[in-house]
C-alpha positions in Angstrom: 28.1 50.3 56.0 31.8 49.1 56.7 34.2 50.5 58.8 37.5 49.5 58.6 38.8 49.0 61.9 41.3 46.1 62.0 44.9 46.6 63.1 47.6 44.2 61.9 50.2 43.5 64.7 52.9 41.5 65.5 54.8 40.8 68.3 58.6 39.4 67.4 60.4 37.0 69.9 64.6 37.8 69.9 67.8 36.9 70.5 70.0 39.4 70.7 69.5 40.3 67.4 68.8 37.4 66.4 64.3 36.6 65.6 63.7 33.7 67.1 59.5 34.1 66.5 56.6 36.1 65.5 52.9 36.3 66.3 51.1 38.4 64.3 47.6 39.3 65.7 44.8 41.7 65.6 42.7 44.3 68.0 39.0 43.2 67.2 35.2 44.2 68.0 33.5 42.0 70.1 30.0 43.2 69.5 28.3 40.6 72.1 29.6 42.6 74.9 30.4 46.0 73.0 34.3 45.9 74.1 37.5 44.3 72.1 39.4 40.6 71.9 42.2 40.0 70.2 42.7 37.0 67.3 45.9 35.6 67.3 46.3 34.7 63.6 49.6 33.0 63.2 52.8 31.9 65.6 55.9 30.9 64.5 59.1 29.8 66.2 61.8 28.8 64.1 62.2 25.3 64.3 66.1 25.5 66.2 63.9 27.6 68.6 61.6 25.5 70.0 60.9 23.9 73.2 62.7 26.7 74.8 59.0 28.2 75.8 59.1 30.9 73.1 55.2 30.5 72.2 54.6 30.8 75.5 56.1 33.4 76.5 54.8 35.3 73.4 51.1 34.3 74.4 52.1 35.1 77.8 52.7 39.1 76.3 49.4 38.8 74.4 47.5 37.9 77.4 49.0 41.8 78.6 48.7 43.3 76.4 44.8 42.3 76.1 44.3 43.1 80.0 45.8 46.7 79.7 43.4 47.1 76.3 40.6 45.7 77.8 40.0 42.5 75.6 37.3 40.2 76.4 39.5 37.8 75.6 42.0 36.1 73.1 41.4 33.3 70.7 42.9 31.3 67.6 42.6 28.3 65.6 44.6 25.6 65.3 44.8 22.4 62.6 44.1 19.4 64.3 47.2 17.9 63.2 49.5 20.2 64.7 50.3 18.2 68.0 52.8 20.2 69.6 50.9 23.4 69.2 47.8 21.8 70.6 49.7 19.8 74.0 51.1 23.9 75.0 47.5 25.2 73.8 45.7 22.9 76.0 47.8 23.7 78.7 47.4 27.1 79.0 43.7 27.6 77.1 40.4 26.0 77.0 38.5 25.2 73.8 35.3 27.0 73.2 33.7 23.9 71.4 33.0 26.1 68.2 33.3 25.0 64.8 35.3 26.9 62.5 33.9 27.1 59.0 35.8 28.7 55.7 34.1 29.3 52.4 36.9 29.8 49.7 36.4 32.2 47.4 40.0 31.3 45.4 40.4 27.6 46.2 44.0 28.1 44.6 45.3 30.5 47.5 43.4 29.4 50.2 45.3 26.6 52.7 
């Protein structure tokens, strides 16, 4: 049976007033060793933003927010493509050497 247990969070980077970024992320089960992770699902920066180490700074809260919950760790997927995500990402990460797979189940509203 199913439990629903997946929290919806995000963590918004201001200004002022002013929202500069989001990264909206969730508080998983990690089953291997019977504790949490978190999965960072999307980051954003507005465009007039960036460069300014927004994204890191955000990732840099994550990471603290995981060590005072007790995540195993924090992970997230990136396209290949995106260059400038991957340089800071490779910076501050390692990659796992995991495939990602996705079966679509409504080609039309799937990226």
């Amino acid at each position: 049976m199913l439990q629903p247990d997946a929290r919806t969070e995000v963590l918004a980077a201001f200004e002022g007033e002013e929202a500069l970024g989001f990264a909206l992320f969730f508080d998983l089960p990690e089953v291997v060793f019977a504790r949490r992770c978190g999965q960072l699902d999307d980051l954003f920066v507005r465009a007039d933003a960036r460069g300014k180490g927004i994204a890191r700074r955000m990732i840099g809260e994550l990471q603290t927010l995981g060590r005072q919950r007790n995540w195993t760790h924090l992970r997230w997927f990136v396209p290949p493509e995106d260059h400038a995500a991957l340089a800071l990402y490779q910076r501050i990460a390692e990659e796992p050497g995991w495939r990602s797979f996705i079966l679509r189940l409504d080609p039309a509203a799937s990226l």
